[in-house]
C-alpha positions as CSV (number, residue, x, y, z in Angstrom):
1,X,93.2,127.3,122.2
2,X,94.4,124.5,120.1
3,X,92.4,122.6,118.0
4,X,92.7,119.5,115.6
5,X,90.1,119.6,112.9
6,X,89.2,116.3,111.0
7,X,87.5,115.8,107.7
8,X,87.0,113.6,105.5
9,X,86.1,115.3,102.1
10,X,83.3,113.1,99.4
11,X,84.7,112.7,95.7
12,X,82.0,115.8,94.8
13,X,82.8,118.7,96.4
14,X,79.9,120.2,98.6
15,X,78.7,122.1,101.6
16,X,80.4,119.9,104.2
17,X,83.5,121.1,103.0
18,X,82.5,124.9,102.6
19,X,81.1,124.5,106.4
20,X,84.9,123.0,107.2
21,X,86.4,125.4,105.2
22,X,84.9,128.5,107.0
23,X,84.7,127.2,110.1
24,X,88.5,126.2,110.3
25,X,89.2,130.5,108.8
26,X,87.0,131.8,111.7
27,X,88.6,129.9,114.2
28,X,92.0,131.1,112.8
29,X,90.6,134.6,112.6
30,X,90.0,134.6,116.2
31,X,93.6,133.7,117.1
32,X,93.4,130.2,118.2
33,X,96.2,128.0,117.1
34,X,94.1,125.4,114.1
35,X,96.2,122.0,113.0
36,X,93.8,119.9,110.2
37,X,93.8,117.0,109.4
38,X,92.0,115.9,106.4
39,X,91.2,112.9,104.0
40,X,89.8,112.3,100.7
41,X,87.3,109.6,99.3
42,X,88.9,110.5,96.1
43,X,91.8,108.2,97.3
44,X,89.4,105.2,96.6
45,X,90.0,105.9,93.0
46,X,88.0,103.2,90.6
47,X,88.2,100.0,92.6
48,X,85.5,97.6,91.5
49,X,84.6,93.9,92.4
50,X,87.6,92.4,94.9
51,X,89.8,95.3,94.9
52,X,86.6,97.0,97.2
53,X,87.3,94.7,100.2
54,X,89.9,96.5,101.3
55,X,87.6,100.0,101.4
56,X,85.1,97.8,103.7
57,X,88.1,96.9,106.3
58,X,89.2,100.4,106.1
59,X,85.4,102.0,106.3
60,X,85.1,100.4,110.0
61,X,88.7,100.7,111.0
62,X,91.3,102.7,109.5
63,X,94.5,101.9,110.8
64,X,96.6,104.5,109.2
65,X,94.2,107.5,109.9
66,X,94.6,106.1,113.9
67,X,98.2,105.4,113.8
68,X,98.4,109.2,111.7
69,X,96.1,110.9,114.7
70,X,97.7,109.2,117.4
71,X,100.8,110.9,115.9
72,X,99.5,114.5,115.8
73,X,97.8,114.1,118.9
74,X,100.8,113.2,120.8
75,X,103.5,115.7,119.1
76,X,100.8,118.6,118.9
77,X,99.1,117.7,122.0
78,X,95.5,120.1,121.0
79,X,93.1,120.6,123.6
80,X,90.2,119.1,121.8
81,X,89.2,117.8,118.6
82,X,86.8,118.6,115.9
83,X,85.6,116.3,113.7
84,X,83.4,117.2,110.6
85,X,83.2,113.8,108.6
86,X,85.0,110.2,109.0
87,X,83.0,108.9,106.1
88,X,84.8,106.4,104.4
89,X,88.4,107.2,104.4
90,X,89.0,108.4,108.1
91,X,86.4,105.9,109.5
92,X,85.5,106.0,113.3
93,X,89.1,104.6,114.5
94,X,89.6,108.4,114.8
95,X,87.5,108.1,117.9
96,X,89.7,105.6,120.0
97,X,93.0,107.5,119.1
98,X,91.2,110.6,120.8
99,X,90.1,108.5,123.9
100,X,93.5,107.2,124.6
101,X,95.1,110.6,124.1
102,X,92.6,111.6,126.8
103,X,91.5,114.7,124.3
104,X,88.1,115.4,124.4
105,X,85.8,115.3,120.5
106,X,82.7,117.8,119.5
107,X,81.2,115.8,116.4
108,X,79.2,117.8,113.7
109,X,76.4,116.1,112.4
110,X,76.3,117.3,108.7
111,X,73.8,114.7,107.7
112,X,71.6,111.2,109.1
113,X,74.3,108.4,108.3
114,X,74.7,107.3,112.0
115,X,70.9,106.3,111.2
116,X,71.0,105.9,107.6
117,X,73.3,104.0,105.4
118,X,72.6,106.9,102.4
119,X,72.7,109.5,104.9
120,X,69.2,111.2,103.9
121,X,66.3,109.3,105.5
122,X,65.1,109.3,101.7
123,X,64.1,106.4,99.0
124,X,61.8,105.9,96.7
125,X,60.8,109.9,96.6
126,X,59.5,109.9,100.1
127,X,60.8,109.9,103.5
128,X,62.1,106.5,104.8
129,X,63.2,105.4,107.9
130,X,63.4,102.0,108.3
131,X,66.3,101.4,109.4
132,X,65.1,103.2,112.3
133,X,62.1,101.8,112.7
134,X,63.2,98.7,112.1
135,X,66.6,97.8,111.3
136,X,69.7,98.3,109.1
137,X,68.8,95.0,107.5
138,X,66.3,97.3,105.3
139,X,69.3,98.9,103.8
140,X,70.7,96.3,102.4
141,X,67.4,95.0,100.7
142,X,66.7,98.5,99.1
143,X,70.4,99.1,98.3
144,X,69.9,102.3,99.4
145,X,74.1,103.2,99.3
146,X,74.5,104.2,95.5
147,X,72.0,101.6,94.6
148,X,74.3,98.4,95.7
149,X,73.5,96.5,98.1
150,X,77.1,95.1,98.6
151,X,78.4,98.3,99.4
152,X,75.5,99.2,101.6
153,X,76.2,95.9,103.2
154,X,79.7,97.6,103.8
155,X,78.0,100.6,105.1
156,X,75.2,99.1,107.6
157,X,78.7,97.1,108.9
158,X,80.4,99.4,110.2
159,X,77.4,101.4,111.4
160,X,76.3,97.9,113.5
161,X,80.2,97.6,115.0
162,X,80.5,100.6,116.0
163,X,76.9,100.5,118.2
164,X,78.1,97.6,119.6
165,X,81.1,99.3,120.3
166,X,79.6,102.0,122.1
167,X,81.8,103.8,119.6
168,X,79.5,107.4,119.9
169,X,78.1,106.9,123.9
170,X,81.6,106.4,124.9
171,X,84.6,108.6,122.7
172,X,82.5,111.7,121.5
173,X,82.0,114.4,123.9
174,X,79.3,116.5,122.1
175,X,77.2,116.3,119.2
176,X,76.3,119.1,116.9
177,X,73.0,119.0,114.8
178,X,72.3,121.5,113.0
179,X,69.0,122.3,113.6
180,X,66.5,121.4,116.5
181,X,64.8,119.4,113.7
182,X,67.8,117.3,113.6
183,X,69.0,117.4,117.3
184,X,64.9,115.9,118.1
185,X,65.7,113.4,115.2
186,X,68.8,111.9,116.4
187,X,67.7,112.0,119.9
188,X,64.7,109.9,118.8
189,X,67.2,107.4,117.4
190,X,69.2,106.9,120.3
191,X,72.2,110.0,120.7
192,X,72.1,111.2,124.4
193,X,70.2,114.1,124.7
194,X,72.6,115.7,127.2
195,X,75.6,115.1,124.4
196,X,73.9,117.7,121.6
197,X,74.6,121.2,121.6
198,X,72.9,122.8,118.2
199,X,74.9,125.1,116.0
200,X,73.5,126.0,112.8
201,X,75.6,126.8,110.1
202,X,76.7,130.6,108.8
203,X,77.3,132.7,106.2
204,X,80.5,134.9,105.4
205,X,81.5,137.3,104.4
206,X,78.3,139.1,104.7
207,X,77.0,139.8,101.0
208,X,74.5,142.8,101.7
209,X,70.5,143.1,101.6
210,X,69.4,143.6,98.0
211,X,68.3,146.9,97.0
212,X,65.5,145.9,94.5
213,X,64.0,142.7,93.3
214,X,63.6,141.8,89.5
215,X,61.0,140.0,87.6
216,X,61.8,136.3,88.4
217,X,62.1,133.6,91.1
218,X,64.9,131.6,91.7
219,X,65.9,127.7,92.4
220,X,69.3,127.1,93.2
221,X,70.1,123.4,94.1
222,X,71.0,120.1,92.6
223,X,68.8,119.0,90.1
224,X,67.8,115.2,91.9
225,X,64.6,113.6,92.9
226,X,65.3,114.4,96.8
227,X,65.4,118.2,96.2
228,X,62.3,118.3,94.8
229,X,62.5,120.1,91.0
230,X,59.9,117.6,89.3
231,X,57.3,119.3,92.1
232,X,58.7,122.8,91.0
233,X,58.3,122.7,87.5
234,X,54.6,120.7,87.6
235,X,54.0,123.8,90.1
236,X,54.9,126.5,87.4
237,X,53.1,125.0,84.6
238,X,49.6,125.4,86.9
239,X,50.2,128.9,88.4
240,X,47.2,131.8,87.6
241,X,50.0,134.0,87.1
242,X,52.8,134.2,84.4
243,X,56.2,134.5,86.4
244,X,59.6,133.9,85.5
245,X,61.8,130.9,87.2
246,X,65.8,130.5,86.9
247,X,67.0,127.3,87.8
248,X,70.5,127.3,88.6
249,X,71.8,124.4,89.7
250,X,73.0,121.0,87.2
251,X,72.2,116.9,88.1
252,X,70.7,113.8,87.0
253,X,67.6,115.2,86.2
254,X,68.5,118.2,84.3
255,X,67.9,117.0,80.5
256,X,64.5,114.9,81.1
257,X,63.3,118.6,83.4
258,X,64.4,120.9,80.2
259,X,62.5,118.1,77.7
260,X,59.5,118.4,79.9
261,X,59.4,122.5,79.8
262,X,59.2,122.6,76.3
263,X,56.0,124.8,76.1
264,X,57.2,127.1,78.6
265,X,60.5,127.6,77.5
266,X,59.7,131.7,77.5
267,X,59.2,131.7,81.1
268,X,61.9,128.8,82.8
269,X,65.8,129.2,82.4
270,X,68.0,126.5,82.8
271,X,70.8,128.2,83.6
272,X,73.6,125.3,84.8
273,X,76.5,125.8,86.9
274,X,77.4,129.0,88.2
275,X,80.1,130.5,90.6
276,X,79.1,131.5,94.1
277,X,79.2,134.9,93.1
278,X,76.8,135.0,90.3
279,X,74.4,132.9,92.8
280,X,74.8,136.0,95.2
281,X,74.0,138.5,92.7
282,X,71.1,136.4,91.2
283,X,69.9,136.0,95.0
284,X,70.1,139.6,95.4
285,X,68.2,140.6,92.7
286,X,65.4,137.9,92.5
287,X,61.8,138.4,94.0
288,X,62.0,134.9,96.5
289,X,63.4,131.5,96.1
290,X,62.1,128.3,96.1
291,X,63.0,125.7,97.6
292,X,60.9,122.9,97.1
293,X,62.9,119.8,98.8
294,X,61.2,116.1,99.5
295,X,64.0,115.1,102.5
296,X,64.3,116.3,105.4
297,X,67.8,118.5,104.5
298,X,70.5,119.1,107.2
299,X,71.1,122.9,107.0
300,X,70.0,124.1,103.3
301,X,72.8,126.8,103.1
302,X,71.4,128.5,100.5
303,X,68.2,129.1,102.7
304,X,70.0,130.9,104.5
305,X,72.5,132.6,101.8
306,X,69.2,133.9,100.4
307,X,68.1,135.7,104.2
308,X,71.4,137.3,104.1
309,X,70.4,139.2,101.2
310,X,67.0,139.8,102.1
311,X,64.9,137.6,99.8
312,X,62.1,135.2,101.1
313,X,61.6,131.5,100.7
314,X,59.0,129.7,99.8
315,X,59.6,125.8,101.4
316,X,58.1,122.3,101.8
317,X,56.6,122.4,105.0
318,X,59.2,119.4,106.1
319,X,62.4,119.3,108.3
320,X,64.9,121.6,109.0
321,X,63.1,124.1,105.9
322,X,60.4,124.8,108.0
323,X,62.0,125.4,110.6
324,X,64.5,127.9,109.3
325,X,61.7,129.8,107.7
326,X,58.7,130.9,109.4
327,X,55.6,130.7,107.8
328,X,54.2,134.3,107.0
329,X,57.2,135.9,108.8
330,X,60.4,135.1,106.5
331,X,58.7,133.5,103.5
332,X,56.1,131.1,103.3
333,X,55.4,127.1,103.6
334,X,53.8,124.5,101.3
335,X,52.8,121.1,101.4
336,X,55.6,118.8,100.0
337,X,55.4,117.3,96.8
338,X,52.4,118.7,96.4
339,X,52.6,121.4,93.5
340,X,48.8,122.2,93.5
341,X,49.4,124.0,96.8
342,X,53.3,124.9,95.7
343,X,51.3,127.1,92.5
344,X,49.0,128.9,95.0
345,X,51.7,130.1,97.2
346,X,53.5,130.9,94.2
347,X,50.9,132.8,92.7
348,X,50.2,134.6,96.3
349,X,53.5,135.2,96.3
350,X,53.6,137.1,93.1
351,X,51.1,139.1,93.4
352,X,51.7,140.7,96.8
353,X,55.1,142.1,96.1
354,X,54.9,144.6,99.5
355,X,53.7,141.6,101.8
356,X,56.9,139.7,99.8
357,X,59.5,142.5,100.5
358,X,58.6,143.0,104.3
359,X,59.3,139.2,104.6
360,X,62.5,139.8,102.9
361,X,63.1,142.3,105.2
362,X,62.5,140.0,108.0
363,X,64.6,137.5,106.4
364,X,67.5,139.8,106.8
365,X,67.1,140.7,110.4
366,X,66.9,137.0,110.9
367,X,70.2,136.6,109.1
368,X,71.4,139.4,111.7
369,X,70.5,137.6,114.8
370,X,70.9,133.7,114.0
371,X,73.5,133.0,111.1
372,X,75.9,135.6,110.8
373,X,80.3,134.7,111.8
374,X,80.3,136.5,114.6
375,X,77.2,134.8,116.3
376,X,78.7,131.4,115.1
377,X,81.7,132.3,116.6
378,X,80.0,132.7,120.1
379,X,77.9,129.8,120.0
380,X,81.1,127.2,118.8
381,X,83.2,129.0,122.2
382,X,80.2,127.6,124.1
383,X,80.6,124.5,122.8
384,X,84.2,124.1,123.5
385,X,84.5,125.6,126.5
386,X,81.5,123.4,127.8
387,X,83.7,120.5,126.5
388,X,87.0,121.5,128.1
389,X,85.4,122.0,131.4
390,X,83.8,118.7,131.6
391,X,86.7,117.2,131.0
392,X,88.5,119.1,133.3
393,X,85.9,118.4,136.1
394,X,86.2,114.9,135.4
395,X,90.0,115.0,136.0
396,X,89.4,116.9,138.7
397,X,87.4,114.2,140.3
398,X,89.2,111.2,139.6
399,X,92.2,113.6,141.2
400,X,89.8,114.3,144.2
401,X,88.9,110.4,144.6
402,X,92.9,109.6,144.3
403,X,93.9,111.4,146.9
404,X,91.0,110.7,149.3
405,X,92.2,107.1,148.7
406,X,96.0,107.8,149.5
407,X,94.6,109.9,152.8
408,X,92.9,107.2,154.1
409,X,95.1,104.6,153.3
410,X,97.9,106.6,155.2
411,X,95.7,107.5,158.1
412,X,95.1,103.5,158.6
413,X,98.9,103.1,158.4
């Protein structure tokens, strides 16, 4: 098979571009012949005032990527096309390039931004969806797109032209949440049902169950309001129990969370930074991770990272987190933002260490059966292969209709 995948990579690097990454090497792996085709926000450089009209003009419509596409579609002639991100650089003129090459598009959905000018159904440190609820207009007003509303403005645009466009009813094939969470959310804002295929993310290579858990829980995220540490470390400071937390992970918050832990420096390590393999071994040796985020979360990767090596997660009982983890079965779920109930299950948590490890056993066996290449592998061949042959049944029916047409106009002859 030949594919073409597209992505448009954010100035920070993150797990869009792992996901694209690994995705594009297990397609490879398989044998199947991968071209990419990939753009960087990076490119936008440090325009300010002015010099950022252009980035709105190319945000909604970006003639070069559609004349560039058009170009590979045509000389490499791929059977289908994948696209990870169009956000800003790509943009959705990617679509109509596909449409007139006649080559079918599967669309992951790595986050809420065809709902959501900030991509996260989050402000204010709660859930929001207005713009759902009401309209994009609410955007604007909160500056909910890096906390300017001009840019927003930009942002809720191109999300309005393209709707009117019928940009995603018309040029994209399938969808691809990443959860059910998320296939029932966009399906509640208006993606056709009968377009979404789920596919949750994986992890490779396979790092191994642990084979014993030390004295200390882990948090490995970005240290912002939306992933909840404020709720962590509030939590800690009211458990019944003294336990150990490592915090690894840096952000926005990081100084005013390490001022605030003052008194229990002895027992909380900031630890910064770290390369994936030092999370790996830190996830293989901990006694459970927490995960305390206040969004909903698309696919928390290192949920999953952390069933791969057999350790249980404690959650906020909210989006895709609780649905990845069951309650009492792979870890356990508290209320969010709440870090009276967070210390209880915390607590619980360390002091029933066998209840703990049979989770983390579970947690592995999960990891077996859902999130591991090789089932990835199968589930992404059901997706294309369910694209291709819609496509090629709707050939085969306007090829049907033709020639009924010719027959009948020669019979009347």
């Amino acid at each position: 098979m030949k594919i073409l995948l597209v992505h448009n990579r954010y100035q920070q690097p993150g797990g869009e571009d792992t996901v694209f990454n690994q995705e594009r090497e297990l397609l490879e792996s398989a044998g199947h012949q991968v071209f990419t085709y990939c753009r960087s926000n990076c490119e936008i450089g440090n325009c300010t005032g002015l010099k950022r009209l252009p980035l709105a003009v190319q945000m909604v419509w970006a003639r070069d990527t559609r004349r560039e596409i058009a170009n590979i579609l045509a000389w490499q002639k791929p059977d289908l096309v994948h696209i990870h991100n169009t956000f800003l650089m790509v943009s959705p003129s990617i679509y109509a390039a596909c449409k007139e090459a006649r080559v079918p598009v599967v669309q992951t959905l790595h986050n809420y931004r065809l709902f959501c000018p900030a991509a996260n159904f989050f402000r204010a440190g709660q859930v929001c969806e207005e713009c759902v609820e009401r309209n994009l207009w609410r955007s604007i007003q909160h500056a909910c797109y890096r906390d300017s509303r001009s840019q927003t403005a930009g942002v809720a645009f191109m999300l309005k032209m393209h709707r009117m466009l019928r940009t995603g009813s018309t040029m994209v094939d399938t969808y691809v949440p990443l959860t059910e969470f998320a296939r029932r959310k966009f399906i509640a804002c208006g993606v056709p049902a009968e377009k979404t295929v789920t596919k949750p993310n994986f992890v490779h290579p396979d790092p191994g169950p642990r084979r014993s858990a030390c004295d200390y829980a882990l948090f490995i995220g970005q240290l912002s309001a939306g992933k909840g540490p404020e709720t962590l470390l509030q939590a800690w400071s009211r458990l019944s129990v003294r336990a150990s937390l490592r915090i690894i992970g840096d952000g926005p918050l990081r100084s005013r969370l390490e001022a605030g832990t003052h008194g229990q420096a002895r027992d909380i390590y900031f630890e910064g930074q770290v390369s994936r393999s030092q999370v790996l071994a830190a996830l293989k040796s901990g006694r459970f991770l927490v995960f305390p985020s206040r969004w909903y979360e698309s696919f928390p990767m290192v949920i999953v990272e952390a069933f791969a090596c057999g350790l249980p997660v404690i959650v906020s009982r909210l989006g895709a987190a609780q649905e990845i983890v069951e309650d009492g079965g792979t870890g356990l779920h508290f209320t969010p933002g709440d870090p009276d109930d967070l210390a209880a299950k915390v607590s619980w948590a360390w002091t029933h260490s066998a209840e703990m490890a049979a989770m983390g056993r579970a947690a592995r066996a999960e990891y077996e059966a859902k999130y591991t290449a090789q089932r990835n592998y199968q589930i992404l061949m059901g997706i294309y292969r369910g694209v291709l042959g819609t496509k090629t049944r709707a050939v085969d029916s306007r090829q049907q209709h033709v020639a009924q047409t010719c027959s009948a106009s020669s019979t009347a002859d």
